[in-house]
N, CA and C atoms as an extended XYZ file, in Angstrom:
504
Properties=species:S:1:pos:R:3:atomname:S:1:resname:S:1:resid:I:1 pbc="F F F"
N       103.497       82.113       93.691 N   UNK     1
C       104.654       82.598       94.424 CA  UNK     1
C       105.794       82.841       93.434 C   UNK     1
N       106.038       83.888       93.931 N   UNK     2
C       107.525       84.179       92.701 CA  UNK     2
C       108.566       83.990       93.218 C   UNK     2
N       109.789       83.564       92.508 N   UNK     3
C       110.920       82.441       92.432 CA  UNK     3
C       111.912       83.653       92.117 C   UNK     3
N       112.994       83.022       92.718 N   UNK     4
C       114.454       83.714       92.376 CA  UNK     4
C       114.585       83.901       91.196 C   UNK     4
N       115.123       85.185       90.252 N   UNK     5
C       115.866       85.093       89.261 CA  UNK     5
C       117.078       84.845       88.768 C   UNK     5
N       117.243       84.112       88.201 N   UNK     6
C       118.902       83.345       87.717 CA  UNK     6
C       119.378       83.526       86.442 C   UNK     6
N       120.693       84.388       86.715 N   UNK     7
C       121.262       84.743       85.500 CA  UNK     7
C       122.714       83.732       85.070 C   UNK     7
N       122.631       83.681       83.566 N   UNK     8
C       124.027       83.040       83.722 CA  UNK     8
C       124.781       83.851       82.412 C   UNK     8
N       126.218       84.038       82.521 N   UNK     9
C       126.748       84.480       81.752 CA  UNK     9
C       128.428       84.828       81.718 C   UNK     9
N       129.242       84.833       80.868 N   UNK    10
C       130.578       85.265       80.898 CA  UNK    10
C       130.928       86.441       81.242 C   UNK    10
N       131.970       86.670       82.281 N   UNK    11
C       132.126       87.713       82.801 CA  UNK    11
C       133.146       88.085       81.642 C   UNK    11
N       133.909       89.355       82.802 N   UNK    12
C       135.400       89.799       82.624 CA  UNK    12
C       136.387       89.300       82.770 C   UNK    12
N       137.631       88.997       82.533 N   UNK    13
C       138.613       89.038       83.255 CA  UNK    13
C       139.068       90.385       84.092 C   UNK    13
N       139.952       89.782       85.111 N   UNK    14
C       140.637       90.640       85.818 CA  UNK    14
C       141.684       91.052       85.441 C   UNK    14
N       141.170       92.879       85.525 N   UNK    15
C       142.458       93.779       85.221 CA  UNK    15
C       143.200       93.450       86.369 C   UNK    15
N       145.410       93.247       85.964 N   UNK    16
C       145.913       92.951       87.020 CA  UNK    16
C       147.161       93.241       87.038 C   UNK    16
N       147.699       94.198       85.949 N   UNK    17
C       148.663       94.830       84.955 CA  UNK    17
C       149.287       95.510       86.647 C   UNK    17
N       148.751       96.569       87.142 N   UNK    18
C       149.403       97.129       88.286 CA  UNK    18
C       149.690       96.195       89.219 C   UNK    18
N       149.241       95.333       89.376 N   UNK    19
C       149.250       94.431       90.922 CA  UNK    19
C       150.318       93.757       90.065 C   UNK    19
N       150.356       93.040       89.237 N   UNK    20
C       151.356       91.835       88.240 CA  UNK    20
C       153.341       92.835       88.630 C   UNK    20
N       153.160       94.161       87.963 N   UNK    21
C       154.446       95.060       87.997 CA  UNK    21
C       155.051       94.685       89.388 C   UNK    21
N       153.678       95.558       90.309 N   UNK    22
C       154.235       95.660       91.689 CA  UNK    22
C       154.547       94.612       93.033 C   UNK    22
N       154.121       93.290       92.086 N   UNK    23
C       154.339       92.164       92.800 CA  UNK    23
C       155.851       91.706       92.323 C   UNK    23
N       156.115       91.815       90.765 N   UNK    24
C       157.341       91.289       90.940 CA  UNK    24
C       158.061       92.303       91.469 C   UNK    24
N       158.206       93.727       91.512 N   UNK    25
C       159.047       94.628       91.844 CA  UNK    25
C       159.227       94.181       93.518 C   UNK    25
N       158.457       93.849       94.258 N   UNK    26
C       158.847       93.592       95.693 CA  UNK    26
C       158.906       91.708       96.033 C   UNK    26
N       158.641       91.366       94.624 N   UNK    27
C       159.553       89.772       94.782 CA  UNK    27
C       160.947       90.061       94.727 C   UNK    27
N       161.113       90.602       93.501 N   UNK    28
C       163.051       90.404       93.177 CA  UNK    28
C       163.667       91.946       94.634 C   UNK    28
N       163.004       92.682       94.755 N   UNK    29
C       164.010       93.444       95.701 CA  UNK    29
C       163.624       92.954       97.045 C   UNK    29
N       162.648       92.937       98.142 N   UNK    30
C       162.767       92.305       99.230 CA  UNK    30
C       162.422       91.044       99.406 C   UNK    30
N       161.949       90.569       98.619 N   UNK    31
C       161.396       88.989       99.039 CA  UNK    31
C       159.704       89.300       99.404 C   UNK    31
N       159.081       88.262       99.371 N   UNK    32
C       157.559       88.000      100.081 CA  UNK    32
C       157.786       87.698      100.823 C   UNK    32
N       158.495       87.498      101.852 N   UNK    33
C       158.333       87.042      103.122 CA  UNK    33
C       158.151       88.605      104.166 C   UNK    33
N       159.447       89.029      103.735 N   UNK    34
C       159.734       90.738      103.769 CA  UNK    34
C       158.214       91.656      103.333 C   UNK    34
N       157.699       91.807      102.496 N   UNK    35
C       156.842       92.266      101.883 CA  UNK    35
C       155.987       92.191      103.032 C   UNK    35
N       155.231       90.586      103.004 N   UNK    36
C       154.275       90.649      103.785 CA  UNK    36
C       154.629       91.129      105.348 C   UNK    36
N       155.608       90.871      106.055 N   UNK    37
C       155.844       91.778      107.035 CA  UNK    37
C       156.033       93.133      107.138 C   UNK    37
N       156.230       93.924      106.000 N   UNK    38
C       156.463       95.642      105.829 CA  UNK    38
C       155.066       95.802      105.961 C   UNK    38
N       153.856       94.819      105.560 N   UNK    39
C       152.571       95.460      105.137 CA  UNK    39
C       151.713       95.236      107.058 C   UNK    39
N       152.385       94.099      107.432 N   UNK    40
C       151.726       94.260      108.507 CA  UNK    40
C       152.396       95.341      109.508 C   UNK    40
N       153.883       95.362      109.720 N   UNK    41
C       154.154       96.624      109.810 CA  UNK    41
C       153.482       98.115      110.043 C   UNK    41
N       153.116       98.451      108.686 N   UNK    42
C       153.047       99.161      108.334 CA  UNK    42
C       151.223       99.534      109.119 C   UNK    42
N       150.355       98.556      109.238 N   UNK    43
C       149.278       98.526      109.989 CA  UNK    43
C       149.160       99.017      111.510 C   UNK    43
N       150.131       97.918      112.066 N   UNK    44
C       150.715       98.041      113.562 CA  UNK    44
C       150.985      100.034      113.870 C   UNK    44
N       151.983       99.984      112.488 N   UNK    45
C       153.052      101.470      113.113 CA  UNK    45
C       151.362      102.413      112.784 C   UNK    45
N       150.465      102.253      112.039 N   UNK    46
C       149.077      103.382      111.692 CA  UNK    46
C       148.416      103.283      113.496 C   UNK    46
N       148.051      101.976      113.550 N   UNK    47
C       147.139      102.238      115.007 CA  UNK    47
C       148.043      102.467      116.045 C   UNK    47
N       149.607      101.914      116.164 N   UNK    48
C       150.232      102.511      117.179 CA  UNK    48
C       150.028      104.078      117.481 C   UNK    48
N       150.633      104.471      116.215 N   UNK    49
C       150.830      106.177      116.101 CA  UNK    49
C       149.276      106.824      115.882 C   UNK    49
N       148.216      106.213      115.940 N   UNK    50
C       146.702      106.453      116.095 CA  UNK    50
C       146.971      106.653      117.725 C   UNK    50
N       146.718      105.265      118.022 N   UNK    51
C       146.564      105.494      119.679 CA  UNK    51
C       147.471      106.123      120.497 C   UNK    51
N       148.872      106.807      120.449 N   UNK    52
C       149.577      107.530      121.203 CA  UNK    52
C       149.140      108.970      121.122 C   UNK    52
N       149.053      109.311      119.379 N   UNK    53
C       148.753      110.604      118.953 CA  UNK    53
C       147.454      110.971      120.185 C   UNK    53
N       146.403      109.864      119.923 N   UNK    54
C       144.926      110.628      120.871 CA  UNK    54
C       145.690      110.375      122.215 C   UNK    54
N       146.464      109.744      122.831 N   UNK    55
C       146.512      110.387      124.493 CA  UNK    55
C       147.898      111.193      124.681 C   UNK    55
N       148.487      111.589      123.755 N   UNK    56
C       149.375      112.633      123.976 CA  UNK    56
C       148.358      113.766      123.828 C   UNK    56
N       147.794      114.138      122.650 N   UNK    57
C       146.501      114.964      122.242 CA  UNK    57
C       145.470      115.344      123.297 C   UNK    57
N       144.874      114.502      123.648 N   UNK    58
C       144.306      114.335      125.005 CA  UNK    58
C       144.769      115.120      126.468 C   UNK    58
N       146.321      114.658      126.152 N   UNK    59
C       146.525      115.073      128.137 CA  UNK    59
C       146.856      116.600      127.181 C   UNK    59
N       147.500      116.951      126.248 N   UNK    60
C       147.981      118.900      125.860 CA  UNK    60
C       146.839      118.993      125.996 C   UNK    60
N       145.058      118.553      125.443 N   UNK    61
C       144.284      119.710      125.027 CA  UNK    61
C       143.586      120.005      126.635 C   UNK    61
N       143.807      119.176      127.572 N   UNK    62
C       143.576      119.040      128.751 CA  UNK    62
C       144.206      119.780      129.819 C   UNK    62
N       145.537      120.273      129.767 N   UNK    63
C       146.028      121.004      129.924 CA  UNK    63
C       146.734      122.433      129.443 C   UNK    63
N       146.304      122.356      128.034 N   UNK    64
C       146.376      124.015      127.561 CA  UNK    64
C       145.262      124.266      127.147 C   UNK    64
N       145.120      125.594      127.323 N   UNK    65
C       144.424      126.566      126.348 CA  UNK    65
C       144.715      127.331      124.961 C   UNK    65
N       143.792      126.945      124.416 N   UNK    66
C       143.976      127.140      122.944 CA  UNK    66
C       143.749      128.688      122.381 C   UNK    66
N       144.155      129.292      123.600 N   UNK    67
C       144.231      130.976      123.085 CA  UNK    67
C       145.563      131.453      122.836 C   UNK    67
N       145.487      132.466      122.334 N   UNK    68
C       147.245      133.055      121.902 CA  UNK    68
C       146.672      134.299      121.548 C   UNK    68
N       147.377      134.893      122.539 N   UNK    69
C       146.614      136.662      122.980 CA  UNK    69
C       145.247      137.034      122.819 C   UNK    69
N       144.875      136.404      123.291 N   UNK    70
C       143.285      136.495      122.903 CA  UNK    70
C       142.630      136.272      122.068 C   UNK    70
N       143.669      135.013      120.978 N   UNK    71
C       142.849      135.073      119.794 CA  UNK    71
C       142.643      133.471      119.951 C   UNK    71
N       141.295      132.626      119.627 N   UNK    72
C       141.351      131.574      119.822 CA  UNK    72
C       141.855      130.961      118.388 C   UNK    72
N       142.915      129.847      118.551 N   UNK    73
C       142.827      128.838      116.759 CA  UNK    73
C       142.535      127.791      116.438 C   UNK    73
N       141.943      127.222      115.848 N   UNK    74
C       141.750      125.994      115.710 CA  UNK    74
C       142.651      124.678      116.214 C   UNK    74
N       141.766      124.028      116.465 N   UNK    75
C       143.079      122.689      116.995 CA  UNK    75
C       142.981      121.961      115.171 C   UNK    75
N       143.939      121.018      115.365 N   UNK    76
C       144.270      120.240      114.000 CA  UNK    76
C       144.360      119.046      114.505 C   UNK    76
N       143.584      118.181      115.819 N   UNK    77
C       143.814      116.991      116.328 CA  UNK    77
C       143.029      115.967      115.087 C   UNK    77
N       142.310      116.295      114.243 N   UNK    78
C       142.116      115.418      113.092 CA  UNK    78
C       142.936      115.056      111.862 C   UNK    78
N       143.404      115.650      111.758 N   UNK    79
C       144.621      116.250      110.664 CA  UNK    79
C       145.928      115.206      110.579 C   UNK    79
N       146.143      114.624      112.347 N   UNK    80
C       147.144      113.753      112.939 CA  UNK    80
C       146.402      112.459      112.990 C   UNK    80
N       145.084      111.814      113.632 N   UNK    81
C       144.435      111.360      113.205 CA  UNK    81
C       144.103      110.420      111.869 C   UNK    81
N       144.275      111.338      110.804 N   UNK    82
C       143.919      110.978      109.526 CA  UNK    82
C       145.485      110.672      108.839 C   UNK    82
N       146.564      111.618      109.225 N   UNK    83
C       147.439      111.090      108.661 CA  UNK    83
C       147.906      109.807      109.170 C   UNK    83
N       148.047      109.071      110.363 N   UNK    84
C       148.208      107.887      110.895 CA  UNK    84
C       147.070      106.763      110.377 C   UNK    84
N       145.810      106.758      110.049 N   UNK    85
C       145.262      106.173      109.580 CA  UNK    85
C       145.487      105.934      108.205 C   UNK    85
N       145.824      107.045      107.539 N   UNK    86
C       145.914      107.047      105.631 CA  UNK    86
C       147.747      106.038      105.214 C   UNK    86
N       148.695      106.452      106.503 N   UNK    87
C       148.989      106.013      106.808 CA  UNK    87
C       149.587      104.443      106.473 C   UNK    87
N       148.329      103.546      107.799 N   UNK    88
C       148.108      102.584      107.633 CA  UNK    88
C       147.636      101.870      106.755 C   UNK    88
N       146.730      102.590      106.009 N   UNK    89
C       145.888      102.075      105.097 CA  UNK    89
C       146.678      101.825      103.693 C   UNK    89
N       147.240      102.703      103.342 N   UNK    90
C       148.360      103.154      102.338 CA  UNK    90
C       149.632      101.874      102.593 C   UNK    90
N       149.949      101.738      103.590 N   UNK    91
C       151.173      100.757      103.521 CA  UNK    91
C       150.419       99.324      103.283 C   UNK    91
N       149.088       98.981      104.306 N   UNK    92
C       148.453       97.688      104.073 CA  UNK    92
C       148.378       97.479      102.576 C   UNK    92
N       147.498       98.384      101.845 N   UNK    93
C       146.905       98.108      100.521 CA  UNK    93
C       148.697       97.877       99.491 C   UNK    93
N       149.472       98.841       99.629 N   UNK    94
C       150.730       98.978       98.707 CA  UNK    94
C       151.168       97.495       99.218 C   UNK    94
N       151.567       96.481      100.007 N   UNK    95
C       151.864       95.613      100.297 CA  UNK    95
C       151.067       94.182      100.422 C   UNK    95
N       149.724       94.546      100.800 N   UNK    96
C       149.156       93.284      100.958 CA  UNK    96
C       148.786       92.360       99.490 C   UNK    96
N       148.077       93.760       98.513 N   UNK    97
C       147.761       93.611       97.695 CA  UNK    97
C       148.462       92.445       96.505 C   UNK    97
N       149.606       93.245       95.870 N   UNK    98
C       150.781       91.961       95.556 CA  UNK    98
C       151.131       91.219       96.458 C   UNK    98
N       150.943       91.054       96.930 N   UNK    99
C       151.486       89.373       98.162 CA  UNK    99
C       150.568       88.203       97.794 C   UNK    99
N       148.924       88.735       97.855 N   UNK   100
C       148.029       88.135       97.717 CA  UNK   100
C       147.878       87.747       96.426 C   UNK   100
N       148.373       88.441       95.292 N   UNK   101
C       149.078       88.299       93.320 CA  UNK   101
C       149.564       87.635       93.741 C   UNK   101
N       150.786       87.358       94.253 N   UNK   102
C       151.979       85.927       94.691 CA  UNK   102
C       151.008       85.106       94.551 C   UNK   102
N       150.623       84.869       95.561 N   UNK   103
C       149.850       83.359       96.144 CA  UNK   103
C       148.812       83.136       95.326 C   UNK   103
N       148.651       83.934       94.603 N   UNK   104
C       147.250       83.750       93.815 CA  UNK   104
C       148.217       82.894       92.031 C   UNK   104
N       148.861       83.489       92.144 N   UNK   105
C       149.836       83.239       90.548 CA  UNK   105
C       150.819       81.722       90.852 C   UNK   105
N       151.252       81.355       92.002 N   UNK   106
C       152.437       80.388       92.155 CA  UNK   106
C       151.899       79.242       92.102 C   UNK   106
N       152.348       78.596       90.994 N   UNK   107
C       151.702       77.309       90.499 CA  UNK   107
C       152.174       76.525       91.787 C   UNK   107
N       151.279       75.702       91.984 N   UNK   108
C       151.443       74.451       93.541 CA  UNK   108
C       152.182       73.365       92.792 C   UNK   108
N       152.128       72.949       91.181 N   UNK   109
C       152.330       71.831       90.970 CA  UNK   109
C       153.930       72.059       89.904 C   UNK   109
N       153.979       73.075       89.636 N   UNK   110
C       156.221       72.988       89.275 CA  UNK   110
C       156.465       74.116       89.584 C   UNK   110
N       155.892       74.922       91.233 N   UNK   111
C       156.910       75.778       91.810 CA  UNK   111
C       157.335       76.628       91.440 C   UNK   111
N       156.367       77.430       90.129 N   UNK   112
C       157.297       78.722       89.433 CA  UNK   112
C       156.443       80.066       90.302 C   UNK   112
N       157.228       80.865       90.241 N   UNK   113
C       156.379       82.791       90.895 CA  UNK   113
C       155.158       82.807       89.546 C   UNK   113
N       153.838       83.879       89.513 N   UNK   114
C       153.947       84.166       88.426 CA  UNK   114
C       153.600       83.532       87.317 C   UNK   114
N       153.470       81.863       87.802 N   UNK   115
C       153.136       81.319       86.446 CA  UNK   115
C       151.746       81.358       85.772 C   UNK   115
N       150.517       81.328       87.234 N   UNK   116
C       149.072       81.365       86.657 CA  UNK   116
C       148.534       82.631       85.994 C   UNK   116
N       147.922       82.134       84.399 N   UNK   117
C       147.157       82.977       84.033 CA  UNK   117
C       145.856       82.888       83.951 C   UNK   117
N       145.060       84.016       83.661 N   UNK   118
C       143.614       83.444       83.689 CA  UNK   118
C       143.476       83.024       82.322 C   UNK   118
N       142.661       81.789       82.570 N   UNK   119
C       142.898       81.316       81.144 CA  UNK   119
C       141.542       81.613       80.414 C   UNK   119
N       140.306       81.957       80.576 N   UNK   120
C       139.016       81.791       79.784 CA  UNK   120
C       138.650       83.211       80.336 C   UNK   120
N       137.687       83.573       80.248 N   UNK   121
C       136.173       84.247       80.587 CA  UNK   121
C       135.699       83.805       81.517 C   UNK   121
N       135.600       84.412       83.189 N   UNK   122
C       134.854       83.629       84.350 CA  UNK   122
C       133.167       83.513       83.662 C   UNK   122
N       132.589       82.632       84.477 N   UNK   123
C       131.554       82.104       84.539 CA  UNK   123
C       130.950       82.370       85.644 C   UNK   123
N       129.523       83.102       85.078 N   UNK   124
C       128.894       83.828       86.135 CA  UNK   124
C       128.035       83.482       86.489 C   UNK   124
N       126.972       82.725       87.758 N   UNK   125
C       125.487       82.931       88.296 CA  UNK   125
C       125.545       83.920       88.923 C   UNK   125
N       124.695       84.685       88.466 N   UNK   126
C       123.622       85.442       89.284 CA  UNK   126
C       122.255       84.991       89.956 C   UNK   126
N       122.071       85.217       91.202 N   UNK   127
C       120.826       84.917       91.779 CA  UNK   127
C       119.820       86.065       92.238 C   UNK   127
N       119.076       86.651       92.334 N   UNK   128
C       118.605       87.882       92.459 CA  UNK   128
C       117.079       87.749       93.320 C   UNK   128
N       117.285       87.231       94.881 N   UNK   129
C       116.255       87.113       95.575 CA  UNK   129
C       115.415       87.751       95.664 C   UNK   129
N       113.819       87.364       96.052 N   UNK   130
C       112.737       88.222       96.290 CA  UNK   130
C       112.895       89.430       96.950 C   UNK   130
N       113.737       89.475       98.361 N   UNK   131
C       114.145       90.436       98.964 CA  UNK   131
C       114.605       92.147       98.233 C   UNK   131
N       115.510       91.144       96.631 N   UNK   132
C       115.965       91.861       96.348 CA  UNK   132
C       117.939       91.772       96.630 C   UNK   132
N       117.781       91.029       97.356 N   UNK   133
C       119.267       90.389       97.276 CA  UNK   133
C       120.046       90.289       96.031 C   UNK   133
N       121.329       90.760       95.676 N   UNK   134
C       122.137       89.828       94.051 CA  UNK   134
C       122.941       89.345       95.203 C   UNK   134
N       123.306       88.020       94.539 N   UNK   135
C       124.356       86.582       94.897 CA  UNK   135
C       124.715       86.387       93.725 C   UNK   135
N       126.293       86.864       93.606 N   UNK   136
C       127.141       86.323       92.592 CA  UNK   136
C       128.172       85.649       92.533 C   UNK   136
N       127.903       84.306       91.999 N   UNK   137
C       128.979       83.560       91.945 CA  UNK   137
C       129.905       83.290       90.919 C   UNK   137
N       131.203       83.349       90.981 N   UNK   138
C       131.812       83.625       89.961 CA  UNK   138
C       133.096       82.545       89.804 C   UNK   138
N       133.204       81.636       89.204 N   UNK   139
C       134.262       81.081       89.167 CA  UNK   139
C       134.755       81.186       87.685 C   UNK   139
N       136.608       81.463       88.191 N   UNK   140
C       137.445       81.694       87.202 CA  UNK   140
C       138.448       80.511       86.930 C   UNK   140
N       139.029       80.276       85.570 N   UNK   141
C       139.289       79.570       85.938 CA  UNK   141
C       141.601       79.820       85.397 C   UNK   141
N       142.437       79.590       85.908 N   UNK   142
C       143.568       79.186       85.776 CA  UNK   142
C       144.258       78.351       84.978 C   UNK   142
N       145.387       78.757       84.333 N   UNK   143
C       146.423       77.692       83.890 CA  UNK   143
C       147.597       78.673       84.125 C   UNK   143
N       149.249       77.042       84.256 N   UNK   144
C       149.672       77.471       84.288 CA  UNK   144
C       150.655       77.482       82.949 C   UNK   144
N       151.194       78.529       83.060 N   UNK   145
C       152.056       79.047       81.565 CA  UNK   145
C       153.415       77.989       81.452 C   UNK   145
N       153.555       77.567       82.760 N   UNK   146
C       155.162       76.537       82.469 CA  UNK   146
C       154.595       75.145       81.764 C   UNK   146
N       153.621       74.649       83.272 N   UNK   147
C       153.372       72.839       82.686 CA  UNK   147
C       151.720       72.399       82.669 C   UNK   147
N       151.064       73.740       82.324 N   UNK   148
C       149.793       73.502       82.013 CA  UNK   148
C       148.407       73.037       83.165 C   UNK   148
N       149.284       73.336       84.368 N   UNK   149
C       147.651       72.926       85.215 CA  UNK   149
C       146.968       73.684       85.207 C   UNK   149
N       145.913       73.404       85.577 N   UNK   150
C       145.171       74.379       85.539 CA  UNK   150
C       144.405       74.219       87.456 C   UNK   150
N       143.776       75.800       87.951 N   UNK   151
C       142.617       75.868       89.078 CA  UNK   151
C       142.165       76.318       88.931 C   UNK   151
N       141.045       76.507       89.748 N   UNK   152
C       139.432       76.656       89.647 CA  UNK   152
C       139.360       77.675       90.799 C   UNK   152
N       139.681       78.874       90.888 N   UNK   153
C       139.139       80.001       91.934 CA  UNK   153
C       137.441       80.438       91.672 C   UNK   153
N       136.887       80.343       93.170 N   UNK   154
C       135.914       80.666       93.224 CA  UNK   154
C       135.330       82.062       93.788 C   UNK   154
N       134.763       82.716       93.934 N   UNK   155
C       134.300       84.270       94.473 CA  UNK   155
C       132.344       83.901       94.221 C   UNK   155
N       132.353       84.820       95.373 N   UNK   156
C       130.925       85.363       95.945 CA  UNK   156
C       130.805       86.504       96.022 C   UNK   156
N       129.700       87.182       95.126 N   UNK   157
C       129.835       88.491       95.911 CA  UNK   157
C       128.401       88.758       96.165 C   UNK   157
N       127.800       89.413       97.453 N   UNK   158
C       126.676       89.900       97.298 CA  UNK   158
C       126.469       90.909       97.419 C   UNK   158
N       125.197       91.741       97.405 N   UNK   159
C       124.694       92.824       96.719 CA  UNK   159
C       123.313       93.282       97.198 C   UNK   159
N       123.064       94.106       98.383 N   UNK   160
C       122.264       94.082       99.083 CA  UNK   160
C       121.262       95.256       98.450 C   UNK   160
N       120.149       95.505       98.465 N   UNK   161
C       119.300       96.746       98.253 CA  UNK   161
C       119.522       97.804       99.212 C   UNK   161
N       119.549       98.842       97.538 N   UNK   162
C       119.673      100.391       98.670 CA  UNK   162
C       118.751      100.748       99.165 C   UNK   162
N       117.702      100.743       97.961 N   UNK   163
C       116.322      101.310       98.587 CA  UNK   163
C       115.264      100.484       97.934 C   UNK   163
N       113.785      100.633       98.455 N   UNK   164
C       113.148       99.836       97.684 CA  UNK   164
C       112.998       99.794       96.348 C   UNK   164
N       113.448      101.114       95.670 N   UNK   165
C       113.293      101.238       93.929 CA  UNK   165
C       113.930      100.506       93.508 C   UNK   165
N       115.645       99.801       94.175 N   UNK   166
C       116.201       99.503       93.355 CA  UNK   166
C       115.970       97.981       93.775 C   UNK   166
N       114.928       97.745       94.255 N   UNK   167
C       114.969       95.921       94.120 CA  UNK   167
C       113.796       96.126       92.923 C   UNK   167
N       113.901       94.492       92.148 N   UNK   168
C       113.560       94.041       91.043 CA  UNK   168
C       112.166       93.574       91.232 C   UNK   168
């Protein structure tokens, strides 16, 4: 019977240069508290203006006709659609993203923004089931730059088969 394969090895660090800028830029001008409410905001106002757009959309295409002297034109009810979604998506990611840098960087033990860096090379298992499954576990590890603690963040990621070629 054949057995899982297990890899071990040093990863990457995380690129974090954009998220690092744009986290302090919306620490020192609105606050994180602010932040994280613009981002949920900003979710709310995408599916609000999603779901009004389709039943305003709805009752016009229901009641007009889409001719103009006999010429028929296209409707653009996707167009509204997509901009309310891109939207949402666009304010979540611009906001959630650095918030989650905050909380990820603010040392628990002397209270500074900002202070955790990654301090090593994460450490990687790989597991690579019969199925064809990857399970990656990845722990990184932290210090901080003021008074030296250090944490231990952990991540999973898995990795399912596309097709049968590409299992092992």
């Amino acid at each position: 019977m054949e057995e899982n394969k297990v890899r071990r090895y040093k990863g990457r660090k995380k690129h974090v240069l954009l998220r690092e800028i744009f986290a302090h830029i919306l620490v020192m001008t609105i606050g994180i508290d602010n932040a994280e409410n613009i981002g949920v905001y900003f979710i709310l106002g995408g599916f609000f203006g999603l779901f009004a757009s389709y039943i305003v959309l709805s009752i016009l295409n229901a009641f007009m006709e889409r001719t103009v002297l006999m010429i028929k034109y296209p409707t653009y009810d996707f167009y509204i659609f997509a901009f309310f979604i891109v939207i949402g998506l666009i304010g979540a990611i611009a906001f959630s993203l650095p918030v989650d840098y905050y909380k990820l960087t603010k040392c628990k033990q002397c209270n500074r923004d900002f202070a955790y860096k990654e301090d090593c090379k994460p450490d990687v298992k790989e597991i690579t089931a019969k199925n064809g499954t990857t399970t990656k576990y990845i722990t990184r590890t932290y210090k901080c730059s003021i008074c030296g603690n250090k944490k231990t963040v952990h991540e999973t990621e898995v990795r399912e088969p596309i097709s049968s070629a590409d299992m092992v």
